[in-house]
Structures are given as structure tokens and as C-alpha cells.
C-alpha positions in Angstrom: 178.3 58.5 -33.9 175.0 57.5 -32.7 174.4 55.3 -29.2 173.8 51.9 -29.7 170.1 50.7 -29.2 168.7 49.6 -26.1 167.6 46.0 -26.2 164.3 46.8 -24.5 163.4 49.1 -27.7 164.2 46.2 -30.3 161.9 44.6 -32.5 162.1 41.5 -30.9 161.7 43.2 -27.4 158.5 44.6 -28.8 156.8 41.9 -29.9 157.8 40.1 -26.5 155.9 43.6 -24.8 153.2 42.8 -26.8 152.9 39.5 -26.2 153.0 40.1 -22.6 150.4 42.7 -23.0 147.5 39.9 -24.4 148.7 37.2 -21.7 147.9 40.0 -19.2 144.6 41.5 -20.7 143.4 37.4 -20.8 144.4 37.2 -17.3 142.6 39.9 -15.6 138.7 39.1 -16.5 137.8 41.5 -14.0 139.1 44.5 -15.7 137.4 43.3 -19.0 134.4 46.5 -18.7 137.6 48.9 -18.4 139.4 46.9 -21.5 135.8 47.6 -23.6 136.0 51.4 -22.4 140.0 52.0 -22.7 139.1 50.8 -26.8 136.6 52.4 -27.1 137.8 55.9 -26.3 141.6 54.9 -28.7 139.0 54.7 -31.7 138.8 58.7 -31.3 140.8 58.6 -34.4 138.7 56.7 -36.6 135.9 58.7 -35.5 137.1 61.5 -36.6 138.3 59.9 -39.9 134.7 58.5 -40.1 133.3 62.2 -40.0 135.4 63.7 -42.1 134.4 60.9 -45.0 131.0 61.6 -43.9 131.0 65.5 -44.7 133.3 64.4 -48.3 130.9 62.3 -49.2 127.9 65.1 -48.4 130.2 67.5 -50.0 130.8 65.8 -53.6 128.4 62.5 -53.9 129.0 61.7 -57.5 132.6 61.4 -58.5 131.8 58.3 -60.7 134.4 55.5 -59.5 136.3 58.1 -57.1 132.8 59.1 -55.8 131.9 55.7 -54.2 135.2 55.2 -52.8 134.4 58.4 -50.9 131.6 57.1 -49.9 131.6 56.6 -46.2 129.7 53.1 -46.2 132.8 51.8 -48.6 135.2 53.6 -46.0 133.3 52.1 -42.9 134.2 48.4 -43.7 138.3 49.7 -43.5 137.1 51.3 -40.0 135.1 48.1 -38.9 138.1 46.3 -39.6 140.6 49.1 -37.6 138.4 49.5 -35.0 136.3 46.6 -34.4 133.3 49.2 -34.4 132.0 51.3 -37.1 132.6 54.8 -36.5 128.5 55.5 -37.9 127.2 53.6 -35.3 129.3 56.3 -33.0 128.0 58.8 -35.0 124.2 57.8 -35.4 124.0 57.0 -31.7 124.4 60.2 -30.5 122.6 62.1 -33.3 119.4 59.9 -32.9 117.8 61.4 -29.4 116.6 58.0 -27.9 120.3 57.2 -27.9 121.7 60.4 -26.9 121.2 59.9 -22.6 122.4 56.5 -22.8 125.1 57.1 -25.1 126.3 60.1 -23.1 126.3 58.0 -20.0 128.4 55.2 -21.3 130.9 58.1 -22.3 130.8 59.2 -19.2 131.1 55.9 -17.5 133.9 55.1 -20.1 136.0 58.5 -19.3 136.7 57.2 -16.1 137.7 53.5 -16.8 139.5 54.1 -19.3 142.3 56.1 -17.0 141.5 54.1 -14.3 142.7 50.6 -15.9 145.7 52.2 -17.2 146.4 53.6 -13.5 145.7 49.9 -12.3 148.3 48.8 -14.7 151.0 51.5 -13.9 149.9 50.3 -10.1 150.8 46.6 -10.7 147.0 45.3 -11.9 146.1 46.3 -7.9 142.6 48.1 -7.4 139.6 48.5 -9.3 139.4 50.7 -12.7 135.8 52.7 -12.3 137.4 53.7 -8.4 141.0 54.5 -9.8 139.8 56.5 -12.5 138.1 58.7 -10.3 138.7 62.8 -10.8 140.4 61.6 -14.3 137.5 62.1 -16.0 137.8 65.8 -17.6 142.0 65.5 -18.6 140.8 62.2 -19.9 137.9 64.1 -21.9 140.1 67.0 -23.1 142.9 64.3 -24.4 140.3 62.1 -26.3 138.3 65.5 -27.7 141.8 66.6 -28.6 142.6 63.3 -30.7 139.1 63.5 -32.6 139.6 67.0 -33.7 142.8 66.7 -34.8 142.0 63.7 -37.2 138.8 65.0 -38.5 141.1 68.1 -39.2 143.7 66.5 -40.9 141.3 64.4 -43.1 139.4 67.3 -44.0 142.5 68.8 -45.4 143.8 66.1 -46.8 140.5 65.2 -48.4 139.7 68.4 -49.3 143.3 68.5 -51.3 142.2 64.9 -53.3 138.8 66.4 -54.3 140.4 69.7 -55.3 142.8 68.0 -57.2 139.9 65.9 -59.1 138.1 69.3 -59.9 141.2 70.4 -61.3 141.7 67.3 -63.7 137.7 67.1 -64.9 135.4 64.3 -65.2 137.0 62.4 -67.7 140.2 62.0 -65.7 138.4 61.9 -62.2 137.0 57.8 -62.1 140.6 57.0 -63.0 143.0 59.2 -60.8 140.3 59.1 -57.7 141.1 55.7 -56.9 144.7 56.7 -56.6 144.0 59.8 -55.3 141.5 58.8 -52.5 143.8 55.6 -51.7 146.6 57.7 -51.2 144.9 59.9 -49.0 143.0 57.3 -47.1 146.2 55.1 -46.4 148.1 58.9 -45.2 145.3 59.4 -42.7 145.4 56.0 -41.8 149.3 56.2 -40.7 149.1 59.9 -39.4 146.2 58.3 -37.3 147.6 55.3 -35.8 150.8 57.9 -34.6 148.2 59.9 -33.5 146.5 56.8 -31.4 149.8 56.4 -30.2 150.4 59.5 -28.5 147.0 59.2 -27.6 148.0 56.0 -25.5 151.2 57.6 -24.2 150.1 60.5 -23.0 147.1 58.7 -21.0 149.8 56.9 -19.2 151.8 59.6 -18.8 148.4 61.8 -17.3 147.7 58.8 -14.8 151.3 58.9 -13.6 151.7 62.1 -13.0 149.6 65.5 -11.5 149.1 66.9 -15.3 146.5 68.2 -16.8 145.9 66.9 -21.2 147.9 69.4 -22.7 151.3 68.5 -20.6 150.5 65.0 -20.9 150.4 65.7 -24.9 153.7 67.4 -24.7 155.2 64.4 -22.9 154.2 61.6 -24.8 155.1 64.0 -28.1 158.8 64.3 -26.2 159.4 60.5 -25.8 158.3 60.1 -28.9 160.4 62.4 -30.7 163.5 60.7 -28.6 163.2 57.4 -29.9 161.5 57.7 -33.0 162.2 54.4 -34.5 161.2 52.7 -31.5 157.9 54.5 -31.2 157.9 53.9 -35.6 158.1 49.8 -34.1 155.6 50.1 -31.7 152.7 51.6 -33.5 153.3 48.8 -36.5 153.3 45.8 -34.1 150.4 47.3 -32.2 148.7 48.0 -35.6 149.1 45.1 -37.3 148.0 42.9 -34.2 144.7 45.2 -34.1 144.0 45.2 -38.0 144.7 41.2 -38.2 142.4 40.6 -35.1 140.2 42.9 -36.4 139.9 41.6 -40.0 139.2 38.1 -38.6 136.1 39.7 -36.8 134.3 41.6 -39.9 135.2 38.8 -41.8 133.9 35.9 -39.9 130.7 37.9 -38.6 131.3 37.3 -35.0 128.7 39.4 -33.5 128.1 41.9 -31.0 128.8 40.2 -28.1 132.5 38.5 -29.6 132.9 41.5 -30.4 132.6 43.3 -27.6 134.4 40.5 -25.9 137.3 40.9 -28.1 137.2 45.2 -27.7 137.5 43.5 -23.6 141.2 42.0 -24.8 142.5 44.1 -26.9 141.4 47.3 -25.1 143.4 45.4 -22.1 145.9 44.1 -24.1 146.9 48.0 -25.6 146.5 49.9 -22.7 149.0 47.0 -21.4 151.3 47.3 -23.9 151.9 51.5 -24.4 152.2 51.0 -20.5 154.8 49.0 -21.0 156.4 51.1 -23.8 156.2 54.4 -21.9 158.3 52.6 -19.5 160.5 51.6 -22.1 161.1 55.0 -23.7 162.0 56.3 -20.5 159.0 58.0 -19.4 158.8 56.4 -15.9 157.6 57.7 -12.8 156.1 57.1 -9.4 152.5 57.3 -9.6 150.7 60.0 -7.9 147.4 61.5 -7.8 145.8 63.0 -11.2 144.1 66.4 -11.3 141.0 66.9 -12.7 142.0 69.9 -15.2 
């Protein structure tokens, strides 16, 4: 007989943890830069999703109706909407060269806010994110390289298994079945890469909590998660759909760069509030010490 389910893993808990998590990101205006950085690395995902499309599409151009629903331009408005930044811009900013110092430095810059706002949370919002993130900056690097080559690995299978199977059926059949097929497969990576964002976001708290180096971090967040999987299952779908509806509101009402980047500033806040919050809740608690630069 299973043990009844702790109220702080409830639906209705999780929302409230997420509710808290955007009254605190809105609260803390000075931490905004590290909220833009902390989203900007927990699009790793979509990135990788991005170039995977990117190398599908290069790979088989013309599928008729399949063919433009590979295309990554059709894909990039679902991304836009994900990730409130299109993966090409990513992409093309560090393959044109004019971009490739600046871009490099904001990484850089980014690799070490990003830890050291969620280290500011774990410390009770005490202390500035760019000096708390300091000697973060490689386990931070390997976890986020980590994240991207897993989900451009996992599309490229999966989409390499949806343009096999339209190979195998012909042309005729192809417009037809690679809606389906490519819809399928687009909403699988989409799922597999929101869990992925999630332990993503656990393990960061976990590697700024404790002297650990990417890989044990991984192994931790994957081990609270596998202990409460139905809470985790809760988290990532209020998380998501809080992120998708915000947003959708964005691409759709043309907001601009700098609303945009203002709203990357609250939700970056508000997520690396809330997975805080949850690592806390699945148990994952304790003191915070000094990170190691592994």
C-alpha cells in the first residue's frame, strides 16, 4: 500500500510554489540581468531541438506537405512561443563572425549568473548573482552542454525514425502521414524536452547547494525525480504551461525586444524560483556550501 501524498507535492501546493515563484521574480528588480541569463541558458533544449530541425530540413527539403512542416522556420514559431527566443537567432549569432566575441562573452557572462541567482535564492535572495556565481562557471557549462546534446540527439533519432518511415511509405503517402508523423514526433520531443529542462533546473540547484561537479548533480536531480515521479510529472506541466501561455501572448501580440527581454527577466526569475522551491519539496535539501569549479 503506497504512502499517502505529501501536501507540499499537491497540485494545489504547486501552483501556490509557482505563484510564489512570479511574486518573487517581480520583487527582486535587481536580479532581473541574472533572471534574463538563468532563461536563457534553460532554452538549451530548444536549441538543440532547433538544430536538429535545422539539419532535417538540410537533409530532406522537399517532402511536399511533410517537407514544410520540417522546415525549421515553420518549427521556429513553436520555439519562439516555448522559449521566448528563436533558437536561429542562437544559432546564426554564433555562426556569423561579427557576433561570435560578443555572443561568446554574454555566454560567458550568463554561465555565471545563471548559478549565481539560483545560489542567491537557495541563500534567502541575499547577495549579488554575477559575485555568487563565481567559480560555477565550468559545472554550469558542462550541465547546459550536456542538456543541448542530449536533445539534439534525441531529435535526430526521433526525426530520423519519421523521415525513414516516410521513405518507406513513398511519395504518394508522404504529404498525408508526415503531418502526423512530424506532429507526433515534434510534440514527443517537446515532452522529453521540457523533463529534460526540468532536470536541467534541478540539478543546477542541486550543483549550487552542494560541492559537486555536473555529472553528480545530474544523478541527483535524476534521483529525486525518479522518487516522486508524479510530482515532478506536476511540476514540469504547471511550469510549462505558465511559460507556453506567457510566451504565446508575446509572439502573438509582437511585444518586441525589449518586452521581451523584460519578460525572459521574470520568468527566468520566476523558474529558477520555483524548481528551488520544488527541489526543496522533493527532499533534496541541504545547507549550502561552496561549488567546485569541475
Amino acid at each position: 500500500m503506497e504512502a499517502p501524498q505529501s501536501p507540499d507535492l499537491s497540485w494545489r501546493r504547486t501552483v501556490e510554489r509557482a505563484g510564489r515563484a512570479a511574486d518573487g521574480a517581480l520583487q527582486q528588480p535587481r536580479l532581473a540581468p541574472a533572471g534574463v541569463a538563468y532563461q536563457g541558458l534553460a532554452l538549451g533544449w530548444t536549441l538543440g531541438l532547433g538544430a536538429a530541425l535545422a539539419v532535417a530540413a538540410r537533409l530532406k527539403p522537399s517532402l511536399g506537405a511533410a517537407g514544410a512542416e520540417l522546415s525549421l522556420p515553420r518549427a521556429g514559431a513553436g520555439l519562439d512561443a516555448l522559449g521566448l527566443m528563436d533558437a536561429r537567432v542562437l544559432v546564426s549569432a554564433f555562426s556569423e563572425r561579427r557576433w561570435s566575441v560578443p555572443g561568446a562573452l554574454l555566454a560567458l557572462v550568463a554561465l555565471r549568473l545563471a548559478p549565481g541567482l539560483a545560489r542567491a535564492i537557495a541563500s534567502g535572495e541575499r547577495g549579488d548573482a554575477l559575485g555568487l556565481g563565481r567559480g560555477s562557471g565550468r559545472s554550469v557549462a558542462a550541465l547546459w552542454a550536456q542538456l543541448v546534446l542530449t536533445m539534439f540527439a534525441a531529435s535526430g533519432l526521433v526525426l530520423g525514425a519519421a523521415l525513414l518511415a516516410l521513405e518507406v511509405v513513398g511519395e504518394d503517402a508522404s504529404a498525408a502521414l508526415g503531418k502526423v508523423a512530424v506532429g507526433l514526433a515534434l510534440t514527443f520531443l517537446v515532452v522529453y524536452g521540457a523533463t529534460l529542462g526540468a532536470l536541467y533546473h534541478l540539478a543546477l540547484a542541486s550543483l549550487v547547494r552542494h560541492r559537486r561537479g555536473a555529472g553528480s548533480a545530474l544523478l541527483h536531480a535524476w534521483r529525486l525525480v525518479r522518487a516522486q515521479p508524479a510530482a515532478a510529472a506536476r511540476a514540469i506541466f504547471v511550469e510549462g504551461a505558465a511559460v507556453l501561455a506567457l510566451g504565446a501572448l508575446a509572439v502573438a501580440i509582437d511585444v518586441g525586444w525589449v518586452l521581451t527581454i523584460a519578460l525572459m527577466a521574470v520568468i527566468g526569475g520566476a523558474r529558477a524560483r520555483f524548481w528551488a522551491a520544488s527541489y526543496t519539496a522533493f527532499g533534496g535539501v541541504e545547507p549550502v556550501g561552496e561549488t567546485d569549479g569541475a
